[in-house]
C-alpha positions in Angstrom: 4.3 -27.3 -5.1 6.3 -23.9 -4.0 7.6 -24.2 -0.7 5.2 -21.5 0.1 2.7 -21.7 2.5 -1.2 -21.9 0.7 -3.3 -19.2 1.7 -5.8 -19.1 4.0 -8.8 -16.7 5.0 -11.0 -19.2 6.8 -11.7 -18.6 10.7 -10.2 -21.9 11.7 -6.9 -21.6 9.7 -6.5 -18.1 11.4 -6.7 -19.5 15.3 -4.3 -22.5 14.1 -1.9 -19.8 12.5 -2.1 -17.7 14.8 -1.6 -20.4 17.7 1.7 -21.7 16.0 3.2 -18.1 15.6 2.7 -18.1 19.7 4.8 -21.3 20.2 7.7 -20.4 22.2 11.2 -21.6 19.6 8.8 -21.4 16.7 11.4 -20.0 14.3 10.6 -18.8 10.9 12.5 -21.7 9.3 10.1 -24.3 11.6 6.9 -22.6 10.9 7.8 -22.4 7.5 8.4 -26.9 7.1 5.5 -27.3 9.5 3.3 -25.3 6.6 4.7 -26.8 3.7 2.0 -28.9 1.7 0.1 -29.0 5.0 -3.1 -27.0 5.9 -2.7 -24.6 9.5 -4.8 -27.4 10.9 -2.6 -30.0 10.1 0.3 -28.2 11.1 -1.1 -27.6 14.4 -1.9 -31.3 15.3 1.8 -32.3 14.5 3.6 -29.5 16.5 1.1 -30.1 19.2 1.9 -34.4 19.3 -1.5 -35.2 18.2 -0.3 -36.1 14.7 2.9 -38.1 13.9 5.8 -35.8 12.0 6.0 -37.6 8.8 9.5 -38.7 8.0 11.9 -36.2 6.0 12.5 -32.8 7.0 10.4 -32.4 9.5 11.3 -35.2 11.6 14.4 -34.4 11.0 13.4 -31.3 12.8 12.3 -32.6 15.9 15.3 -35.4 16.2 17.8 -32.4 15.9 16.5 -30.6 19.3 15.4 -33.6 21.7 13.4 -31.4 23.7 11.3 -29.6 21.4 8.6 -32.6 20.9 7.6 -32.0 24.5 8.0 -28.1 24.6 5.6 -28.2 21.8 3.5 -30.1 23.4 3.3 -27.9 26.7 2.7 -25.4 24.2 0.0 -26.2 23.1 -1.9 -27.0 26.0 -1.3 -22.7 26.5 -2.0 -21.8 22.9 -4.9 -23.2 21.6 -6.4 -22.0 17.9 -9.9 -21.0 19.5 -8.7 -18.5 21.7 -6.4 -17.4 19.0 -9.3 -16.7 16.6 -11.5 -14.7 19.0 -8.2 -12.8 20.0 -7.7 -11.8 16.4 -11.6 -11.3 15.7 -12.0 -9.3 18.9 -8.8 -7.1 17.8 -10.1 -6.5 14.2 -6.8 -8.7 13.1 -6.5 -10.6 9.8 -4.1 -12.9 8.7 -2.1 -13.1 5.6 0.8 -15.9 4.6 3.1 -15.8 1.2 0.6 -17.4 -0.9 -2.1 -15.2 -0.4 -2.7 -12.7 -2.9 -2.5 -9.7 -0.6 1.2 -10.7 0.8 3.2 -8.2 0.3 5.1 -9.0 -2.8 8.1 -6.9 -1.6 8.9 -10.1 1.3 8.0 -13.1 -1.2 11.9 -13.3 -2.6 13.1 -11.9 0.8 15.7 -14.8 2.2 14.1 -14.2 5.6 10.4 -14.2 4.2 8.4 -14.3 7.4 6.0 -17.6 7.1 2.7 -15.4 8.6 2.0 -11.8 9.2 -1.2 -9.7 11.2 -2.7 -7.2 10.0 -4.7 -4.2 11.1 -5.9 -1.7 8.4 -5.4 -2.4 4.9 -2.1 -4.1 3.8 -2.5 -2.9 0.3 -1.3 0.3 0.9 2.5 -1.0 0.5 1.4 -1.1 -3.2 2.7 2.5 -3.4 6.0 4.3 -2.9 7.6 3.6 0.4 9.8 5.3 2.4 11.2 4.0 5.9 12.2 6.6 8.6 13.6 5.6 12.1 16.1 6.6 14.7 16.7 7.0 18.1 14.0 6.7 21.2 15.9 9.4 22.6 15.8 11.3 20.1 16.9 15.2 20.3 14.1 17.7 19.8 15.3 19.1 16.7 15.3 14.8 15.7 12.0 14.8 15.8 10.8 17.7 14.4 12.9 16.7 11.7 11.5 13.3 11.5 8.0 15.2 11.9 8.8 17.1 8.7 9.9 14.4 7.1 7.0 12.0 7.8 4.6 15.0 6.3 6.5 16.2 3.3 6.8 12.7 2.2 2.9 11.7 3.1 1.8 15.3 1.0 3.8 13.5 -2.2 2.1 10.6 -1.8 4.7 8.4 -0.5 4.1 5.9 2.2 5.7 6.4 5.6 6.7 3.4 7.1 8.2 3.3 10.6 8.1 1.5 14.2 5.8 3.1 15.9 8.7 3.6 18.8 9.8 6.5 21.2 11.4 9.3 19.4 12.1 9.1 15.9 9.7 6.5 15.1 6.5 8.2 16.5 7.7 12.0 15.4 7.6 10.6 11.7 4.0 8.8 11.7 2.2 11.5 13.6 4.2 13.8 10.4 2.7 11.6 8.4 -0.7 11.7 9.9 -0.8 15.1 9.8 -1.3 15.2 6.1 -4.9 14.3 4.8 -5.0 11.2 2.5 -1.7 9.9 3.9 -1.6 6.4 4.6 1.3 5.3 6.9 2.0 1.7 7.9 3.5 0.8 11.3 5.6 -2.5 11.5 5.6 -3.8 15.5 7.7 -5.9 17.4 4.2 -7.3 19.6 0.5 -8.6 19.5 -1.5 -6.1 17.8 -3.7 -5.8 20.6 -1.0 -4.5 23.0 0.3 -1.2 22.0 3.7 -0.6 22.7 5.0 2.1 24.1 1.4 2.2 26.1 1.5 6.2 25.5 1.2 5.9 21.7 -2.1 3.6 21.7 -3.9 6.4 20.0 -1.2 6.9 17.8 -1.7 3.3 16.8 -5.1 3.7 16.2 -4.5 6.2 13.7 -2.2 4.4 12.0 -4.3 1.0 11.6 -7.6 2.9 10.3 -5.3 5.4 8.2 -3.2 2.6 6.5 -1.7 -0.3 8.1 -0.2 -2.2 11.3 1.5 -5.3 10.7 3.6 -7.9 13.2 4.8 -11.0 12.8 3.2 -12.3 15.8 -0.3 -12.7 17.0 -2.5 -11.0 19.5 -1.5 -11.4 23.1 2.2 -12.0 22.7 3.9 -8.9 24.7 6.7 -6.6 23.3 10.0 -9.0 24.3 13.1 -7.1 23.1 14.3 -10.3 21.2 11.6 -9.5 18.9 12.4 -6.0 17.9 15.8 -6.9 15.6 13.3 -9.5 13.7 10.6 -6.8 13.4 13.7 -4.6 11.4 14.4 -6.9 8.7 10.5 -6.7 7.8 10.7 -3.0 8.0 14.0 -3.4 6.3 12.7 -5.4 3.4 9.2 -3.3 2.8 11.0 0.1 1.9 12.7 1.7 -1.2 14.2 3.9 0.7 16.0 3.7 4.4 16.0 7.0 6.3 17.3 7.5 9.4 16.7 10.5 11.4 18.9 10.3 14.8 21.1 7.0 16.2 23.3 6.9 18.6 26.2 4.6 18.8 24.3 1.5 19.1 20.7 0.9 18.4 18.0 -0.4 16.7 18.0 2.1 13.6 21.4 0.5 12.9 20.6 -2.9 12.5 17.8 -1.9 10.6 20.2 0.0 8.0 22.2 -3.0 7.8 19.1 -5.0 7.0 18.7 -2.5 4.4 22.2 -2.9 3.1 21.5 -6.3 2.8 18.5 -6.2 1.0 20.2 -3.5 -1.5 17.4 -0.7 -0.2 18.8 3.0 -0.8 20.1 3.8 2.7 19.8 7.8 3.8 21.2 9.7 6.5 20.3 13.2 8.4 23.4 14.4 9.0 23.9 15.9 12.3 26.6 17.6 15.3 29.3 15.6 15.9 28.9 16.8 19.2 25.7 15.4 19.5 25.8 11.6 21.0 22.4 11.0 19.1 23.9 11.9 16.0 27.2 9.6 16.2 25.2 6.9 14.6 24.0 8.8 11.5 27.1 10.2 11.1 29.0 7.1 10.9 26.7 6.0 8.5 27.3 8.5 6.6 31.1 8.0 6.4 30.4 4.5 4.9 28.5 5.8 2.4 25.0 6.4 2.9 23.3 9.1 0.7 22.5 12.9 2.9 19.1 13.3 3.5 19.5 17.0 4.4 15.9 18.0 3.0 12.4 15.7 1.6 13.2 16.3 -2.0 16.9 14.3 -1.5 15.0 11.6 -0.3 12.3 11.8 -3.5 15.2 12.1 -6.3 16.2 8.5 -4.5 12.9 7.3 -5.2 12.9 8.4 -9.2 9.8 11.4 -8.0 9.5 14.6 -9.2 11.3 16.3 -6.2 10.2 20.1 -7.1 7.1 20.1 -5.0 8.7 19.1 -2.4 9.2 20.9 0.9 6.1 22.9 0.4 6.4 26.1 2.8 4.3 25.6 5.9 3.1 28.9 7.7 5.0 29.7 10.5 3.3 31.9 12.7 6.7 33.4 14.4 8.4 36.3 14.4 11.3 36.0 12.1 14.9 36.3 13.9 16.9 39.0 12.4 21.2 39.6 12.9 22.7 38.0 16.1 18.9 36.6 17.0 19.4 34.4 13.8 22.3 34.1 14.3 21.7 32.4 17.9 18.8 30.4 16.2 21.2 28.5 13.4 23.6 27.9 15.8 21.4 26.2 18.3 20.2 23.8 15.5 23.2 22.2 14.7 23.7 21.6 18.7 22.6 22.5 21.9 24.1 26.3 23.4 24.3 27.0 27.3 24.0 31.4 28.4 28.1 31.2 28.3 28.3 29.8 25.0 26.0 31.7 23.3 28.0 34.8 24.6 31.1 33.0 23.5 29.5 32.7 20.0 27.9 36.0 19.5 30.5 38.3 21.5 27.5 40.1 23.7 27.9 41.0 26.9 26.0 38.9 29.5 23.3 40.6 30.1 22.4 41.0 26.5 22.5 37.7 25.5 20.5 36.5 28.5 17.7 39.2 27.3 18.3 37.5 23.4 17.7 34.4 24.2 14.9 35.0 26.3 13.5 36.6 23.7 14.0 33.4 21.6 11.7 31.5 23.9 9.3 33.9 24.3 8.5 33.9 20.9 9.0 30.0 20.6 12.5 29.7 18.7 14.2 27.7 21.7 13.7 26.0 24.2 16.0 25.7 27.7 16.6 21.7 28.2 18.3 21.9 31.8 20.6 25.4 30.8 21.0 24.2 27.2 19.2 25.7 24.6 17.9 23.9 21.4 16.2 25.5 18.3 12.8 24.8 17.7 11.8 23.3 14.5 8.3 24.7 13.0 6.9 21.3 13.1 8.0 20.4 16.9 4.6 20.6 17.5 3.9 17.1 15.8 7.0 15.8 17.6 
């Protein structure tokens, strides 16, 4: 037999699976030698001392950390597989493992093949096209309107927007997304899929498990622990064709899920952005060693092999269109935020008049003041 895991749908399998997954230092790698040629119930009753390992790998396991016998055994005395299975029944949760047909095929070969995923919405729709955007939580207006834009132009061609469901970046693109009829995003999570994370996007979760898909590699009840957020990127990482990322700063999340990308030989994409602008340092050293420009949608559907000439289809802007030195003001504020004194500096109007421009701007919703700076206003800011 393959060394993976044999599917199960049954109630009981799911409390004992989803029990395990709960086990604090239950790694991958050990849920993955607990499951091998062994039902979730047998599994269980080993890990929680009521069955003797059998020798070989698996006792091997246990003799190599001397204390994790009795941690397992604490363990399970806090997780037990019948309050497991009402958690997932009472959350609308399934459970799927590598050898059940609706796995996704994309992590079967993956070296880091998670042993056991839940699922709300339908994990079939990672049968289509995938694209995955993420950036920055703190993410720049104009970083979210662009991952807004993204997330939409994407969904309208079909593609599937997959993201985190974070602050930011993450939440701009999937609300994009859901702003297009038909689309069907998925949201991989770092948490329980009864405990939506940031609490502010539970809707937005919501919409995203009845539209397409949630999935997490761990069960209901187990709370959004940051250790778990790098694991939930190689998922993310390994689901996509395509890596896009909108907005990152130095250091971050979105990086480490573009080198999961890189190491999974997934097309990595970059927005460029200011080099002024600390939540574009990320993206732009990315782009330095070699990622692709995602300046615009159809870059990022020419990547995937799609017809990219419907894409970016005009959305109505309601408006006034800028004219001379308002436009000017307008272009400049997108590649970086402007204070009064620069946009005088920029323009070469007096003061007064470029105080009455940009109030103008606002007025008519083409920037907004962030604390004397002023930022452009994307069209789809509004989803962001």
């Amino acid at each position: 037999m393959s060394d993976d895991v044999r599917p199960s749908t049954a109630a009981a399998d799911t409390g004992h699976l989803a029990a395990l997954a709960a086990f604090d230092r239950m790694t991958v790698a050990r849920l993955r030698v607990l499951l091998h040629e062994r039902t979730p119930g047998e599994a269980y009753a080993i890990a929680a001392g009521q069955d003797r390992p059998p020798a070989g790998v698996l006792a091997a396991m246990f003799a190599r950390d001397d204390g994790l016998a009795s941690r397992w055994r604490a363990e399970a005395a806090r997780h037990r597989p019948e309050t497991y299975r009402q958690r997932c029944a009472d959350a609308g949760v399934s459970v799927v493992v590598p050898a059940d047909p609706h796995f996704p095929a994309q992590l079967l070969g993956d070296p880091a093949c998670p042993a056991v995923l839940f699922v709300q919405g339908d994990i079939r729709v990672l049968d289509a096209r995938r694209v995955g955007i993420v950036g920055t939580r703190n993410a720049t207006r104009h970083g979210r309107a662009t991952a807004a834009r993204f997330g939409a132009e994407l969904a309208a061609e079909g593609v599937v927007v997959v993201s985190g469901l974070a602050r930011g970046v993450d939440g701009a693109a999937h609300r994009g997304a859901l702003s297009v009829e038909g689309s069907r995003p998925v949201g991989i999570v770092g948490n329980g899929l009864d405990r939506p994370y940031p609490r502010e996007h539970a809707t937005l979760w919501a919409d995203v498990a009845r539209r397409g898909a949630l999935i997490s590699e761990w069960p209901p009840g187990i709370p959004p622990d940051p250790f778990r957020f790098p694991l939930r990127n190689r998922i993310l990482a390994a689901l996509v064709e395509v890596l896009v990322v909108v907005e990152s700063r130095e250091r971050g999340g979105s990086l480490i899920t573009a080198v999961e990308a890189g190491r999974r030989d997934v097309d990595l994409m970059a927005v460029p952005g200011s080099v002024h602008s600390p939540a574009s340092a990320g993206t732009n050293r990315l782009l330095r060693d070699g990622a692709a420009p995602a300046n615009e949608t159809a870059d990022v559907l020419v990547a995937l092999g799609l017809d990219h000439r419907r894409a970016g289809r005009a959305r109505f802007d309601p408006r006034p269109a800028p004219r001379g030195v308002a436009a000017q003001i307008v272009e400049a504020c997108r590649t970086r935020p402007r204070t009064l004194d620069g946009v005088v500096e920029l323009t070469g109007l007096p003061l007064d008049e470029a105080a009455m421009a940009v109030a103008r701007l606002e007025r008519d919703g083409w920037l907004a003041d962030a604390g004397g700076w002023f930022e452009a206003i994307d069209q789809w800011a509004d989803l962001a």
